[in-house]
C-alpha positions in Angstrom: 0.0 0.0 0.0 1.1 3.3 -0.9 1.7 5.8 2.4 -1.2 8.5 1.5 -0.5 12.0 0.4 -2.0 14.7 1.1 -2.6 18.4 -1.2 -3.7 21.5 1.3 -4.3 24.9 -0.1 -1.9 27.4 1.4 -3.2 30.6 2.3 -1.7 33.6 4.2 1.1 31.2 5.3 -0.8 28.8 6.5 -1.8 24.9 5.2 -5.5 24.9 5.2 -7.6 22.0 6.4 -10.1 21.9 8.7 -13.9 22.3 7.8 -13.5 22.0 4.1 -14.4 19.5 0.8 -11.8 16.6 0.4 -11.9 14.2 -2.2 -9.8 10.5 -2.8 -6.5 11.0 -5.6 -6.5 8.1 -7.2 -4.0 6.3 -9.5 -4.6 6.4 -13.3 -3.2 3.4 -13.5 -4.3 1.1 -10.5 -7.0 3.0 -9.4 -5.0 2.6 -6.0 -6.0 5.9 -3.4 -2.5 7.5 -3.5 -3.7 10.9 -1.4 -6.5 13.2 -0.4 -7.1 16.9 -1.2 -8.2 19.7 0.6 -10.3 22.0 -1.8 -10.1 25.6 -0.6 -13.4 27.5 -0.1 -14.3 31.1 -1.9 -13.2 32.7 1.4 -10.1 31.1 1.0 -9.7 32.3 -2.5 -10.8 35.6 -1.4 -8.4 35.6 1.3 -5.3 34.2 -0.9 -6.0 37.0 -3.3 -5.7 40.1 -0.6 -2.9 38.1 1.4 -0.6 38.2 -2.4 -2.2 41.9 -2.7 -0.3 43.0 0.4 2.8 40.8 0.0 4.0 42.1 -3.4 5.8 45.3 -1.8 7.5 42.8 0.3 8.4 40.4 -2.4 9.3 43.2 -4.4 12.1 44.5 -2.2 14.3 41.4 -1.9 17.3 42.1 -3.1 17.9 39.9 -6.8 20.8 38.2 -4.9 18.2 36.3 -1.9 15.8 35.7 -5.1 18.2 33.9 -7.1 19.7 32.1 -3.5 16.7 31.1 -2.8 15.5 29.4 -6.3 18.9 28.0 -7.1 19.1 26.5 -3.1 15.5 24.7 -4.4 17.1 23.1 -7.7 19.6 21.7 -5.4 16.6 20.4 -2.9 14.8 19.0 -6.2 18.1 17.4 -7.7 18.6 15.5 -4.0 14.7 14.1 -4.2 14.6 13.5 -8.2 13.4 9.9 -7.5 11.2 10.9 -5.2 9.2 13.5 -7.1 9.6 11.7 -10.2 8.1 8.8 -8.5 4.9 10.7 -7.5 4.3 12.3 -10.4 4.3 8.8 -12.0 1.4 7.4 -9.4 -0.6 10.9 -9.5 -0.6 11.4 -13.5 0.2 7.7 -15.0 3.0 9.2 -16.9 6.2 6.4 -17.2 8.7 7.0 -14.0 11.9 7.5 -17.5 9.6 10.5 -18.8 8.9 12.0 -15.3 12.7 11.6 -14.2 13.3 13.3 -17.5 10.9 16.1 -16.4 12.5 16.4 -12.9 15.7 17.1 -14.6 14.2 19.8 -16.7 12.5 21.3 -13.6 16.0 21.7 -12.1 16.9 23.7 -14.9 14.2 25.9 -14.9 14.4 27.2 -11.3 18.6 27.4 -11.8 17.7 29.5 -14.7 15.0 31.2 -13.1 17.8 32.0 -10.6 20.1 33.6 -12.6 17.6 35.6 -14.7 16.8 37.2 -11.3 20.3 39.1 -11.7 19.4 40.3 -14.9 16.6 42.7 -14.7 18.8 45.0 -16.9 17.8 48.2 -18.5 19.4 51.4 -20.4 20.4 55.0 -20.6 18.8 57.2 -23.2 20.5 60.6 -24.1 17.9 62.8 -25.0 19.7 64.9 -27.6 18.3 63.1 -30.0 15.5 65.5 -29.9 16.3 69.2 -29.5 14.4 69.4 -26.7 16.0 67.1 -24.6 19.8 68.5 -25.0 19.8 69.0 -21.7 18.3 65.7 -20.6 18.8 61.4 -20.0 16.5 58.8 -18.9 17.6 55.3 -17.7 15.4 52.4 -17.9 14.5 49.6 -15.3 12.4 46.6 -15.1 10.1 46.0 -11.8 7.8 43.4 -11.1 4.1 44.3 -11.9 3.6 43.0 -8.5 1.0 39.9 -8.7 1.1 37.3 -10.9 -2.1 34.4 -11.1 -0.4 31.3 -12.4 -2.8 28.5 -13.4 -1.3 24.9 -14.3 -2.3 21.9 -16.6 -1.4 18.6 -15.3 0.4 17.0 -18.5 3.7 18.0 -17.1 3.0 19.0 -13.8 5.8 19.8 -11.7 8.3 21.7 -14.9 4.9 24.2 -15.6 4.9 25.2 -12.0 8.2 25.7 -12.1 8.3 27.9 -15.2 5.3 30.3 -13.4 6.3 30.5 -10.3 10.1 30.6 -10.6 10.3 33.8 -13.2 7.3 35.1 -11.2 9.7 35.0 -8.0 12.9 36.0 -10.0 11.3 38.9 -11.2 10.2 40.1 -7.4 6.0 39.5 -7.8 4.2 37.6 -5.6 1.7 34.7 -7.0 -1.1 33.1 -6.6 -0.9 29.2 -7.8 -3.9 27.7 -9.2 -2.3 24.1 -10.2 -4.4 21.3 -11.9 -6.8 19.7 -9.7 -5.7 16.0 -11.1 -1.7 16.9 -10.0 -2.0 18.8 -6.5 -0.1 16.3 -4.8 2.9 17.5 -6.9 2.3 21.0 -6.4 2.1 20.9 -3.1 5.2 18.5 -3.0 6.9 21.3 -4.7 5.3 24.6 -2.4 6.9 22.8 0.7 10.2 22.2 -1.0 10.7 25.6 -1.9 9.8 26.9 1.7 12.8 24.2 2.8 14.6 26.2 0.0 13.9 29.9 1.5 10.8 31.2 -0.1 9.4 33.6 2.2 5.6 32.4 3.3 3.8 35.3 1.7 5.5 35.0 -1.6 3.0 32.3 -3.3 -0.5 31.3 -2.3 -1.6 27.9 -3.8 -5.6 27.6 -3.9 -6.7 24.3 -5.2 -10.1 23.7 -6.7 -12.2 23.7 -9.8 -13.7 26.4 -12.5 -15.4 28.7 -10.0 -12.1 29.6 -7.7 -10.0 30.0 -10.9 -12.6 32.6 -12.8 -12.6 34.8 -9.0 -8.6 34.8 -9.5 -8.6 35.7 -13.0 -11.8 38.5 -12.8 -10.0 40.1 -9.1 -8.2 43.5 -10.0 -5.9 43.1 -7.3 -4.2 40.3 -9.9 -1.8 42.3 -12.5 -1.1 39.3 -15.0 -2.9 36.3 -15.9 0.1 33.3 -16.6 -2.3 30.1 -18.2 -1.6 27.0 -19.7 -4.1 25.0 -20.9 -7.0 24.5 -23.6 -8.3 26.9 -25.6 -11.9 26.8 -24.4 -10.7 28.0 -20.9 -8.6 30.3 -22.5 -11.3 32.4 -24.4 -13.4 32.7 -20.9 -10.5 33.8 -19.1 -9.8 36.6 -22.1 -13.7 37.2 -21.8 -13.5 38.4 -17.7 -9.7 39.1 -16.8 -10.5 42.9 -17.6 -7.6 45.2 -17.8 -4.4 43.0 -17.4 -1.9 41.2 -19.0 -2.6 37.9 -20.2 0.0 35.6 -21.0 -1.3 32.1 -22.8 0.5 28.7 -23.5 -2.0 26.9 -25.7 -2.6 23.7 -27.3 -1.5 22.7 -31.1 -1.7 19.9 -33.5 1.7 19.8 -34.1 2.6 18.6 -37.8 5.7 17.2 -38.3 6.9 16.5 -42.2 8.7 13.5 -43.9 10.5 14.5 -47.3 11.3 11.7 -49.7 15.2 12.5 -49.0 14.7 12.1 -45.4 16.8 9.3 -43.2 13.6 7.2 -42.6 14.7 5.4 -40.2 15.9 8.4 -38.1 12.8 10.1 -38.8 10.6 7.0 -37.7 12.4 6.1 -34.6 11.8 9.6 -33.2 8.3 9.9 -34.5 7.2 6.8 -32.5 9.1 8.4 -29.2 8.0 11.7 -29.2 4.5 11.2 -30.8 3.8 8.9 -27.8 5.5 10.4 -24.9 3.5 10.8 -22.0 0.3 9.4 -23.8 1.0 11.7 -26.6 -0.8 14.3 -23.9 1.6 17.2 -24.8 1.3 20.2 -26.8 4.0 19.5 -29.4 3.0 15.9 -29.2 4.1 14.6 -33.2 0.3 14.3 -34.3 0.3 14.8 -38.1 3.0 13.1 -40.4 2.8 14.5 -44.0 5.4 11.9 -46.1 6.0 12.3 -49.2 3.8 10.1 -51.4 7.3 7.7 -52.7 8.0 7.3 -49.4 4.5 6.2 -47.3 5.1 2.6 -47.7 8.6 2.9 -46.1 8.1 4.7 -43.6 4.6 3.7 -42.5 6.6 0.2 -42.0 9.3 1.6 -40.2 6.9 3.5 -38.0 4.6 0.5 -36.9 7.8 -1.3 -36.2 8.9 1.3 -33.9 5.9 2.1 -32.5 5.5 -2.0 -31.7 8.9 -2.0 -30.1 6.9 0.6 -27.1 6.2 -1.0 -24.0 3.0 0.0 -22.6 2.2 -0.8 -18.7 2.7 0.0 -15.3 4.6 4.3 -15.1 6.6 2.8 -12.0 8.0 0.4 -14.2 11.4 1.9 -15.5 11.0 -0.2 -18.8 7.6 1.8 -19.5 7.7 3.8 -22.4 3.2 4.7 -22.1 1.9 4.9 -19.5 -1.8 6.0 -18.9 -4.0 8.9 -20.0 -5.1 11.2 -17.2 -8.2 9.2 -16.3 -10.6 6.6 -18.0 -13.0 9.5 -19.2 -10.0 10.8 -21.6 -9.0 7.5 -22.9 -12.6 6.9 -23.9 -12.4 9.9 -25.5 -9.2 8.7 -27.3 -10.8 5.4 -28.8 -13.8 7.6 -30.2 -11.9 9.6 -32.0 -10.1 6.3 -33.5 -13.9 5.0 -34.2 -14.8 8.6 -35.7 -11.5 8.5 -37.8 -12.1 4.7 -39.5 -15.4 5.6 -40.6 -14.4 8.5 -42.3 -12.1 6.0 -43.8 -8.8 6.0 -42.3 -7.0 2.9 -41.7 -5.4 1.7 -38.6 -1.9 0.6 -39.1 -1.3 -0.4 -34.9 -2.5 0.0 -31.9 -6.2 1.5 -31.1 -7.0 -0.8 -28.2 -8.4 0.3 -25.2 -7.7 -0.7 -21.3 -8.8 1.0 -18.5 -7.2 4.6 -18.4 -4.7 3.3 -20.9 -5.1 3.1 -24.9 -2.2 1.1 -27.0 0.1 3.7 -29.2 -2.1 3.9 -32.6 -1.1 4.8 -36.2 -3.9 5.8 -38.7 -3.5 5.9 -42.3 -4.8 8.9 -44.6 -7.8 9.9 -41.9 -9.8 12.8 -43.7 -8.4 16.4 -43.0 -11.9 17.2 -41.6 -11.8 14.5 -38.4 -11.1 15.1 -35.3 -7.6 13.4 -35.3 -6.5 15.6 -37.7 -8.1 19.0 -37.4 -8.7 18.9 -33.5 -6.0 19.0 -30.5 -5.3 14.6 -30.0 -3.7 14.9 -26.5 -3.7 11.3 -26.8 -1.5 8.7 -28.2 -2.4 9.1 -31.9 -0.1 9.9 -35.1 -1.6 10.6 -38.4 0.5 9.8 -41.7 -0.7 12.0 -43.9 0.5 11.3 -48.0 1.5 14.7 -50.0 3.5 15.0 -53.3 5.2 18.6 -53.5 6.1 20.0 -50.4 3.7 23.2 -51.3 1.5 21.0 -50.4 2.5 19.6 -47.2 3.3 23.5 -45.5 -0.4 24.3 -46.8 -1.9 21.4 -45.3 0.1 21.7 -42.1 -0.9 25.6 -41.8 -4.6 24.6 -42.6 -5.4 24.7 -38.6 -6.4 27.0 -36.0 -3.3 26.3 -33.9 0.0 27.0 -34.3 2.4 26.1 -31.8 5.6 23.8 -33.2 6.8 22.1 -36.2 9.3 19.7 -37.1 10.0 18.9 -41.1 13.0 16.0 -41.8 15.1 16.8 -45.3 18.7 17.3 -46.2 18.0 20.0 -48.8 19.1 23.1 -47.1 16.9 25.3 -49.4 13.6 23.2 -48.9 13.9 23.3 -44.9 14.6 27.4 -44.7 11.7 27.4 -47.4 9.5 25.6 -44.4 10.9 27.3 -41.6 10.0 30.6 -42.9 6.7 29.8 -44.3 5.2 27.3 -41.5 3.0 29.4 -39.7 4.0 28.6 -36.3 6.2 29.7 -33.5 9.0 27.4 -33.5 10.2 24.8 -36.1 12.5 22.0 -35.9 14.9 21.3 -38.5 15.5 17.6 -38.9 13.7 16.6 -35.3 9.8 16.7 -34.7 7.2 19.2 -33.4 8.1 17.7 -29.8 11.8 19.1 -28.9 11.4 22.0 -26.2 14.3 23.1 -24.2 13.6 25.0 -20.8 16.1 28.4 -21.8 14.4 28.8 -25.3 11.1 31.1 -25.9 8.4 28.7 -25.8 4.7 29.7 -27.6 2.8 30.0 -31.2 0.4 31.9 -32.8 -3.2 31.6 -33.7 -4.9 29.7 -31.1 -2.1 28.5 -29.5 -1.5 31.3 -27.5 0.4 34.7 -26.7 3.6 35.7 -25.4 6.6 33.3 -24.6 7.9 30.6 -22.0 11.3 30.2 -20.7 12.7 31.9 -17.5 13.9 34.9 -19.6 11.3 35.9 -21.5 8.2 34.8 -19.0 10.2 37.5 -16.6 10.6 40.5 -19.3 6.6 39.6 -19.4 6.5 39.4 -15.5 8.1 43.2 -15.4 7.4 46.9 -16.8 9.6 49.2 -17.8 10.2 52.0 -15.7 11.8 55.5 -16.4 13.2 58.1 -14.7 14.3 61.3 -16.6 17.1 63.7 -15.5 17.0 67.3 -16.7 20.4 69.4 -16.3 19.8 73.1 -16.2 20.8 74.8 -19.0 
């Protein structure tokens, strides 16, 4: 039996329990009770929102040195328990322990990076003689934190997303309020307590854990400066529709195409298909879900995909051989295996996989689905790929710009012409150049266009969105 976990809100410095909803976290996988949590109550919501209201002077005047102390002293707490947080990630979210070790590692890097941006809030001097009216006059520049940041969490990888909130909202000198996922709060709060171990003063994040209704008063409250979401784009439009006047800063979905060239190593181009199309469920925003290949090449490579895909084992996360794990829950899996149903009868053909078990659904290849289904035209967040036949490669940018999102690419050739030719054309925020859609490192700017969002991840440039310029303006006497 598990030992039982337990996810509190914490408000004004203090874990909250008492009188209050709490409901079973369960395994994805077993169905095992791994852990309780506490839901917090409007009042606490209400009472988390004034409590960051009145910390961010506080927060605000830490020197950059404590900040970046403090976040870089909680890296070194995280590195020291990496099996131990990758291991509950693994029984809260069903994602395989390799993948959550990986993401452990990666949420190191964002709070060492989060760190050092802390000592780079730089700004400049501007003579004024540009204009003949300022002759006699300079302004310097500075950033300063906007003061409080709302930072609301998905759960597909639920400890690095925290980390990329609340560490640039702390390196920048704000004070947050953490809304994480309701299906991870046992990692969140794992992650709350570590960073108080690491120094984080008590008022500088309040962590309020509950459904629709608590996140809306966050995101509506004036006393909140900047809306920081990932998520879907359903909950993204209502949050655009009531946040009022403030900054809102969205990491989206996508449907991330990734082309196949007839000059492409196949076998290369297979082999990372399979791993990073079915990563953590394929429940992942740059999750490989459409693969245009060149018409020549479809018979090759949909063999050399189905024999990698095969080679995936698919079981128990805790397992270090596990390369799928679970979805979320049941509900989403179901969900998953319509879609397939929805996709055949359009007339796609399923090359492997589709199977259902529980929360878990086998890693599936279809063949040539319609562009008009779901599995093509729609988000996945499941572990589906799409191979998708084109002949010029016209065609294939087209057909991979047809779509409401636009988040990442990838596109596999070694004609140096043809892949600048997709970079610049592919509508999207970031394509990869002989990789997949699904390569992210934690230092680069992370985001897309259309409906996959606005602004940019990554500890640098979430904190230039986490600050405002400031100017002050010296006049000489004449």
């Amino acid at each position: 039996m598990t030992e039982l976990k337990k996810a509190q809100p914490f408000v004004n410095g203090e874990w909250l329990e008492g009188n209050r909803e709490v409901i079973e976290v369960k395994s994805p996988y077993s169905g095992e009770v791994i852990g309780h949590q506490v839901l917090a109550t409007m009042e606490d919501t209400e009472q988390a929102l004034q409590a960051a209201f009145e910390a961010k002077k506080e927060i605000a005047a830490i020197p950059a040195h404590k900040r970046a102390r403090i976040l870089k002293k909680a890296a070194f707490l995280l590195e020291e328990r990496k099996e131990e947080f990758a291991t509950l990630i693994s029984l809260e979210l069903g994602k395989p322990l390799k993948n959550t070790l990986d993401e452990v590692s990666r949420s190191i890097e964002t709070l060492e990076l989060s760190g050092e941006e802390a000592k780079r809030l730089h700004g400049q001097s501007m003579p004024g003689d540009a204009s003949e009216r300022g002759e006699q006059a300079i302004a310097v520049t500075f950033r300063v934190p906007v003061g409080v940041i709302a930072a609301i969490t998905p759960f597909n990888a639920p400890l690095n997303l925290v980390c990329h909130k609340v560490g640039p909202a702390f390196a920048a000198g704000n004070s947050t309020i953490l809304k994480p996922a309701p299906q991870t709060s046992l990692i969140a709060s794992a992650l709350l307590k570590l960073l108080h171990e690491a120094g984080l003063p008590l008022n500088a994040v309040n962590m309020i854990l509950g459904g629709v209704e608590s996140g809306q008063a966050i995101v509506k409250d004036d006393r909140v400066n900047i809306i920081s979401f990932t998520g879907g784009t359903v909950a993204s439009r209502n949050i655009c529709s009531i946040a009022g006047m403030k900054k809102v800063l969205l990491e989206l979905g996508g449907n991330a195409a990734t082309i196949i060239h007839d000059d492409a190593d196949l076998k290369r181009a297979a082999a990372m298909c399979a791993r990073t199309g079915f990563s953590n469920s394929g429940q992942s925003c740059i999750s490989v879900q459409r693969i245009y290949v060149h018409q020549s090449v479809v018979p090759q490579f949909k063999e050399l995909l189905k024999n990698e895909v095969e080679k995936l084992k698919v079981g128990d996360p805790l397992d270090p051989s596990t390369d799928v794990g679970t979805l979320v829950n049941e509900q989403a899996a179901d969900r998953i295996v319509n879609w397939i149903d929805l996709a055949v009868k359009d007339g796609a053909e399923v090359v492997s996989g589709g199977k259902q078990n529980g929360a878990s659904v086998q890693p599936t290849i279809l063949l040539n689905p319609p562009k008009t289904t779901n599995v093509v035209c729609q988000e996945v967040f499941g572990p589906i790929v799409s191979i998708l036949p084109y002949e010029r490669i016209e065609e294939a940018i087209s057909e991979a710009n047809d779509s409401d999102f636009g988040l990442q690419a990838g596109i596999f050739t070694n004609q140096l012409d043809l892949a600048y030719k997709a970079a610049h054309e592919l509508a999207v925020g970031g394509v990869v150049i002989n990789g997949t859609s699904n390569f992210r490192l934690d230092h680069w700017p992370y985001g897309g266009v259309k409906n996959s969002g606005i602004g940019r991840e990554g500890p640098r440039f979430a904190v230039e969105d986490m600050t405002e310029s400031k100017m002050i303006v010296l006049q000489l006497p004449v």
